[in-house]
N, C-alpha and C positions, 0 to 999 in steps of 0.2 A: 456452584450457583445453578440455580433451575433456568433449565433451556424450554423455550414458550413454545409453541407452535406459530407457524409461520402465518402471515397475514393474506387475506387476500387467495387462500388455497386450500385445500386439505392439506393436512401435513403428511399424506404421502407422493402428494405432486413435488416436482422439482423445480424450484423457484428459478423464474431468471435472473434475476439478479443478486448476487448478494454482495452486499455493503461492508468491507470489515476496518473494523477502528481499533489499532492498536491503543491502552490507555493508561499511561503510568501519572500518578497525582495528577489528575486530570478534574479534579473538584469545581474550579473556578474558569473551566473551557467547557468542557463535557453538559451540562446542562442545555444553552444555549445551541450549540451545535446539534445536538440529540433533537430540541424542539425542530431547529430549521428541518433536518434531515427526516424528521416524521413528517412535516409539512411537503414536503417533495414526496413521499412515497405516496401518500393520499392523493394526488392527483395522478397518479402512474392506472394504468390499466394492464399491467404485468403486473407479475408477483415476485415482490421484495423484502429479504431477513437481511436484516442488521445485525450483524455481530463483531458484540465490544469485548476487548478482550483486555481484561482487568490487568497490566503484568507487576503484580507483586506491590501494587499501590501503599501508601502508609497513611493515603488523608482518606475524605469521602468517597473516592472514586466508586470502588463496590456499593455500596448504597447507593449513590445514584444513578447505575446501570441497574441495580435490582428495580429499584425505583420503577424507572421507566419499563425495563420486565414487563412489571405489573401493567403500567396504563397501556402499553402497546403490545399486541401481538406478535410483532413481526420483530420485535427486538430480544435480542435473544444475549444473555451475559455469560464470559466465560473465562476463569481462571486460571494464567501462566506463572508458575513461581521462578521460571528462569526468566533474570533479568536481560531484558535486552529488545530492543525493537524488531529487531529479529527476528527473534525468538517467539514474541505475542504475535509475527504477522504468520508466521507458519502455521503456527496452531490455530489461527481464523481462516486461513485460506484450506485449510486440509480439515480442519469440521464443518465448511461450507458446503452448501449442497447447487447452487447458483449454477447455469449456463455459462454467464457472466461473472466474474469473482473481481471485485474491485476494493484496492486499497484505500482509506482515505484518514489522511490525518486528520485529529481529536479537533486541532484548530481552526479546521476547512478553510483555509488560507486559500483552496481554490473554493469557491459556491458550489454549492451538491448542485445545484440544476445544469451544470455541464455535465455531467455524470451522461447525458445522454448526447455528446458530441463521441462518445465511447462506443454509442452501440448504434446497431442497425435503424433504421436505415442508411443515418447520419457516416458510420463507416462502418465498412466490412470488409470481408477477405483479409483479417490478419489474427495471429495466434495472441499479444501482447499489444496494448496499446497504454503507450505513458505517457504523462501529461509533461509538455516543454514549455519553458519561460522563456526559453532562446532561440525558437523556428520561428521564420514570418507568421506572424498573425497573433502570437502570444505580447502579452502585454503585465509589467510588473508593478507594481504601486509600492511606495514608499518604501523600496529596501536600501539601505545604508548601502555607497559607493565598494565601503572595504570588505559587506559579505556578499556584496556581484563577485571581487575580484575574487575573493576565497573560493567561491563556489568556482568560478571560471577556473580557475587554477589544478582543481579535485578532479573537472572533469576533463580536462587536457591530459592529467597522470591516468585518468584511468580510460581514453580512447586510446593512447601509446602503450598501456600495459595491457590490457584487458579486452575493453569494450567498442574499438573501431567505429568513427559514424555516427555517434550517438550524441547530440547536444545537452542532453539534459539527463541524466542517468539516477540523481539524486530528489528531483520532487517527487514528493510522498503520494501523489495518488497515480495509480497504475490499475489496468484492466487488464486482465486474462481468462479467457476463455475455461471451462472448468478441465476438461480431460488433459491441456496443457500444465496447467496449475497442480493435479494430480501426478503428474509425471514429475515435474520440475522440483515443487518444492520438498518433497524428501531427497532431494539433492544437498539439499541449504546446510551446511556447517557454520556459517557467520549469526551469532546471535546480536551482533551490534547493527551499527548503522550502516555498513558493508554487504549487508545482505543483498541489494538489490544490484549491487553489481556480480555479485556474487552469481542470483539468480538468471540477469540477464548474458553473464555470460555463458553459462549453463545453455540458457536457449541457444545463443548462438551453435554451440556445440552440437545441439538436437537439431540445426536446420529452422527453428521456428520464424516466423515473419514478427518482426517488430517493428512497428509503426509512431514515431511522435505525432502527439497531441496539438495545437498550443492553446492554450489556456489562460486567465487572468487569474493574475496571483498577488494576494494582499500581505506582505511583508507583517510579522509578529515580531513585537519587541519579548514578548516572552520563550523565545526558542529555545527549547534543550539542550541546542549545540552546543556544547565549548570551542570554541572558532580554533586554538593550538590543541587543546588536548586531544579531542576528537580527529582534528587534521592530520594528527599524525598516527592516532591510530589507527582510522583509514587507512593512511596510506600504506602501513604496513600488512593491513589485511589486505589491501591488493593486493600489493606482495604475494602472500597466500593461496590467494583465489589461483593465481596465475602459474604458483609452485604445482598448486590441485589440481588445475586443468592437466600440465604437461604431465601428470601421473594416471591422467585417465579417470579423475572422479568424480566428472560432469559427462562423462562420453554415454549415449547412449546403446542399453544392452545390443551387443550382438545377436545377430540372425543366422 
């Protein structure tokens, strides 16, 4: 898929931000979201590329990143055939050129205009900043009692296995700084849903500063998750992560 030139810059400046949307059958979200999130850029006085990142779709999805391709500059479409959320986020975050590299799910279940409680001046001094549903000051709308408790449950196994400290490890939009991001994600062996634990524990490893968000977040009745199948394959890929670590294959190079 043709990659545009970036909005807002020549396209040999380095954009500060960039936006990236993993997007598997994403037909009937992808439109709508696409418009808000152009609508936010146009008011920005930085420069900001959006890239979606098709992963092996089978409805419209590619045609309507092409689509928008076409009408907006700053969007930019690009092709993962390994399946996996993953998988599509590594290959948006390591073709990104951004200061700023931020993840953001297809459903914006958080509003793109918090995007900028992520950056400077709003916060600074930290390498990763994720967005939490469970730190004072975040607030969730209409999520079902039995997927809080799921979700609570996932992140209890993976503070005791893994990730120490961390309230929210699993919402989909996350900020990292670009030369973190470059170091970090050719780390990534998780092409599932596990990668971000995968990746934060990795920082950990590197020393980097990670800071919660909290954010407002609007519960989708159409979520990808399978609540048991997925729960357990998570949790075995912590498992994983954690095998990985004690083998040394998040530790960064020797000096």
């Amino acid at each position: 898929m043709a990659v545009t030139q970036l909005a807002n810059s020549p396209q040999s400046e380095r954009p500060y931000l960039s936006i990236v949307i993993p997007a598997y059958n994403e037909e009937a979200r992808l439109p709508g979201s696409l418009e808000a999130i152009a609508s936010f850029v146009r008011t920005k006085s930085y420069s900001v590329e959006v890239l979606v990142v098709d992963n092996n779709s089978k409805d419209r999805t590619g045609a309507i990143i092409a689509d928008f391709a076409k009408r907006y500059a700053f969007v930019r479409g690009i092709f993962e055939g390994t399946q996996g959320k993953g998988a599509a986020v590594r290959t948006g975050i390591l073709t990104a050129q951004g200061e700023y590299r931020f993840i953001c799910d297809a459903d914006l279940s958080m509003p793109i205009e918090q995007v900028d409680r992520f950056l400077p001046p709003n916060l600074a001094d930290y390498d990763i900043a994720i967005a939490s549903r469970e730190i004072r000051g975040a607030v969730r709308y209409n999520e079902p009692w039995h997927r809080h408790l799921m979700g609570r449950v996932f992140n209890t196994i993976v503070r005791l296995i893994a990730v120490p400290g961390l309230q929210d490890t699993q919402c989909g939009f996350k900020m990292f700084r670009g030369e973190v991001a470059e170091k970090l994600f050719p780390l990534q062996t998780m092409n599932g849903w596990s990668f971000d634990v995968e990746i934060l524990y990795a920082a950990r490893r590197w020393g980097f500063r990670i800071v919660e968000v909290p954010i407002d977040w609007y519960y989708s009745d159409r979520t990808r998750i399978n609540p048991l199948r997925d729960s357990i394959d998570m949790f075995i890929e912590v498992l994983k992560i954690r095998r990985n670590g004690l083998r040394g294959l998040y530790d960064p190079p020797k000096t």
